[in-house]
N, C-alpha and C positions, 0 to 999 in steps of 0.2 A: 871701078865699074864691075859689076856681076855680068860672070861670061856666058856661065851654063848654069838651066834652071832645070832640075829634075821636078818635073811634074805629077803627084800622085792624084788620082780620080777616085771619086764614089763611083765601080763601073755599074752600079745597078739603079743609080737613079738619071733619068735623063738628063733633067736638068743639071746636073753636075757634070754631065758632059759636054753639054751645047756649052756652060759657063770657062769650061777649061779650053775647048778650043778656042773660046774668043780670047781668052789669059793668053794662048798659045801664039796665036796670030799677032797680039799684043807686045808681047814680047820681043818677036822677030823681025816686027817691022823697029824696032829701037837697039835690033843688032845682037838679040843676045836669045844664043842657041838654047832650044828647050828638048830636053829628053822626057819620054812618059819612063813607067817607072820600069829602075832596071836593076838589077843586082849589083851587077859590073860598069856600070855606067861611074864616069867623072863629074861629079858635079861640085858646083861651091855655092849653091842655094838649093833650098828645099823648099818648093811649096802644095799646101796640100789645098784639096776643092772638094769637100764634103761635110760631113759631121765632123765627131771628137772622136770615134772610129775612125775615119782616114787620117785625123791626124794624129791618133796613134798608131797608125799604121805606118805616115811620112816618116814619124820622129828616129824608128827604126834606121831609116835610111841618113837621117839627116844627124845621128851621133855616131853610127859609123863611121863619118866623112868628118864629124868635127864642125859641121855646115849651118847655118841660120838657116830656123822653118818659120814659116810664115801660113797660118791656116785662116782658109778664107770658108767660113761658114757658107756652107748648101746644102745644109741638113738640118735638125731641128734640135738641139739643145747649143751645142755650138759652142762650151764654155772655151775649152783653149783656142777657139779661135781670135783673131784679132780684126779679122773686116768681114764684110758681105760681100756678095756680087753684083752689089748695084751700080758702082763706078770702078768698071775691072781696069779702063784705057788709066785711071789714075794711079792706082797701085801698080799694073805695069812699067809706069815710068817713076816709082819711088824705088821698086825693086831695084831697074836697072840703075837710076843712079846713085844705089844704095842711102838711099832718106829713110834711114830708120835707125833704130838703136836696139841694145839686145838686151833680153830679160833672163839670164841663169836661171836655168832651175835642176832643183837637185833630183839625180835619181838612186836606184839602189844598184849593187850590186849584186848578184842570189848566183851562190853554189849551192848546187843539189850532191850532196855524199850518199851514195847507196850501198847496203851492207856491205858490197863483194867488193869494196875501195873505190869505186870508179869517180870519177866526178864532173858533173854537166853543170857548166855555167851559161847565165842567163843576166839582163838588167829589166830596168822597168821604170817607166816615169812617170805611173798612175801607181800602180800600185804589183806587188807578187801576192799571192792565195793561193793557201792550202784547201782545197774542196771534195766533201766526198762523193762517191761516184754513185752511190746508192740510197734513195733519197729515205728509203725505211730505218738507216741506221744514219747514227751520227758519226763523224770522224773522231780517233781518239788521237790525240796530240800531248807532248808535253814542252813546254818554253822554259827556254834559259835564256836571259842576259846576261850578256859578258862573262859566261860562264857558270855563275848561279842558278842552277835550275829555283824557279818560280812557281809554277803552276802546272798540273794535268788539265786539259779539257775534254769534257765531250761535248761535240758542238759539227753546226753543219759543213765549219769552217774558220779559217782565220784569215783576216788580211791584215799586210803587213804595206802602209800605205806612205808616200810621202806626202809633202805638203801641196803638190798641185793635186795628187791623186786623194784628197782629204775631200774635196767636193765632188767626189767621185762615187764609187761603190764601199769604200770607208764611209763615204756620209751616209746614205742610206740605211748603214749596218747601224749607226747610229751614232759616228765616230764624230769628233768635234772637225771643224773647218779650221783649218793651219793657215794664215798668211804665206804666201809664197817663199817670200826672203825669210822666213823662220827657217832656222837649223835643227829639224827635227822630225822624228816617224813615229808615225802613227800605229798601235796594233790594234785591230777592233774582231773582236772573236764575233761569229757568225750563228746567233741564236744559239749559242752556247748556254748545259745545265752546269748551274753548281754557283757558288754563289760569288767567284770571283768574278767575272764577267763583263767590268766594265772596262770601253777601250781602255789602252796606258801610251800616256806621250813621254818619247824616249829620246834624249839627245843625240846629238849626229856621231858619238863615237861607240853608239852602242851598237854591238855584235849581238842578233836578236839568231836563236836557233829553233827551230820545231823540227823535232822528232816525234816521226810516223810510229806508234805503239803498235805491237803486236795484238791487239785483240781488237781489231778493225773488221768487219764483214766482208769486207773489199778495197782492193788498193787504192787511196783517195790520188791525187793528183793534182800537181800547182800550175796555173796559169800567170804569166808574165802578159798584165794589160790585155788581157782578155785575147791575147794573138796567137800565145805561144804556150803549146801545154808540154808539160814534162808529167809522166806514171812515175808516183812514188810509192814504189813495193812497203814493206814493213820494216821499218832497222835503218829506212831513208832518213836523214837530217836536213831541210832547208835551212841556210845560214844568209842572213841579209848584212850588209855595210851601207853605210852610204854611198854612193859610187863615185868614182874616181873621174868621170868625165861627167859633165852638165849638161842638159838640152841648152841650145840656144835658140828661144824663142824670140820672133821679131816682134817687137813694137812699134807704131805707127803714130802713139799719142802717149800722152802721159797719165791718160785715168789712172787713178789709185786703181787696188782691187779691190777694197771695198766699192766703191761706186759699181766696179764690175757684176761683185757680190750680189746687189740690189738689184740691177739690170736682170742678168740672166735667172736670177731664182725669184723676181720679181717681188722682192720683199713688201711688205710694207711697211712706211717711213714716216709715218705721224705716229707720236707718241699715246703717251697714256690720255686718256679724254678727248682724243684726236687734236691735239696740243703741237706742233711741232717741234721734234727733238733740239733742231740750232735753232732755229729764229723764234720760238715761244708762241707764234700765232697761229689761230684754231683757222 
């Protein structure tokens, strides 16, 4: 049975507050202590009550701890959530009696090297980005894999994306959509000129490097999931791995992702001549 539930909030939308304290009440009346969110807090569940912002925000808390998160949409795109707020007394009592099963997913690991040797590490389970700070000029960058330098860019950016972080701000850059259970990252440069420029899909034992070029207008700077920025001066190298611990995301049901796919980006699903794709009828 799950003992302690660290609860993370959207605190700027109401309704994700009024839903967390009914979660919270929820909870407690089935025996099992809830923390709001805390650095130092013990917990061995994570759940978060807002968008894909708080639950990249929970995920934080919940791979430090090695803990199952569970993200209950109350915000509005919602992809890595797994439920709504419409039956919280129900989820409450699958929480506590642990009715659910876990979904891996890969993240990265990102060293930042900066000229003078130092080195700040960081992870990421959507995606790390190099960004510049100055929107008149582009970033100048150069990538190697695995040690082969490949490419210079100039460009507004690069992200360096896993496969949940593929229907993210990689997808919008234009980056293809990765199956979750794929073994594999995504790079997708950021309106980048010249005429290499399209993303590259890289398997999970690649060592992807960008170094920050000296003829930059201003220091660009990586953000880890849009939470966490790091200033990379000139002579800075981002290094990404796949990362050595997984989020573990709660499931509730067994929808493929594709059906997820469809749902949240509201695809549409008859074919050509409006024909449908499996069963052939218009």
């Amino acid at each position: 049975m799950i003992a302690t539930v660290m609860l993370v909030r959207h605190v700027h939308r109401s309704d994700a507050l009024i839903a967390a304290e009914v979660m919270a009440s929820e909870l407690r009346a089935l025996g099992v202590d809830v923390r709001h969110e805390d650095p130092d807090a013990e917990a061995d569940f994570v759940l978060a009550m807002g968008g894909d912002g708080t639950i990249l925000a929970a995920a934080h808390h919940a791979h430090l701890r090695n803990a199952p998160l569970l993200g209950v949409n109350v915000g509005h795109m919602g992809f890595l959530a797994e439920a709504t707020g419409q039956d919280l007394a129900l989820i409450a009592r699958r929480i506590a009696g642990e009715d659910f099963h876990i979904e891996e997913r890969m993240t990265l690991d990102v060293q930042v090297r900066e000229p003078d040797g130092s080195i700040r590490n960081d992870w990421a389970l959507n995606e790390a980005v190099v960004v510049h700070t100055d929107v008149a000029h582009p970033v100048h960058v150069a990538l190697a894999v695995d040690g082969q330098d490949v490419s210079t860019y100039g460009a507004d950016g690069m992200i360096i994306a896993t496969p949940t972080g593929s229907t993210a701000y990689s997808f919008s850059a234009g980056g293809p959509v990765v199956w979750p259970d794929a073994e594999a990252v995504v790079l997708a440069p950021l309106a980048a000129h010249g005429l290499f420029t399209r993303p590259l899909v890289l398997g999970p034992s690649a060592l992807l490097e960008v170094a920050v070029l000296e003829e930059n207008w201003t220091d660009p700077e990586m953000w880890c999931d849009g939470l966490r920025r790091t200033p990379l001066p000139a002579g800075s190298v981002v290094s990404t791995r796949v990362g050595a611990r997984p989020v573990r995301l709660v499931r509730l049901d067994e929808t493929p992702f594709s059906a997820r796919l469809v749902e949240r980006l509201n695809l549409p699903v008859r074919g050509w001549r409006s024909r449908h794709p499996r069963t052939g009828l218009r």
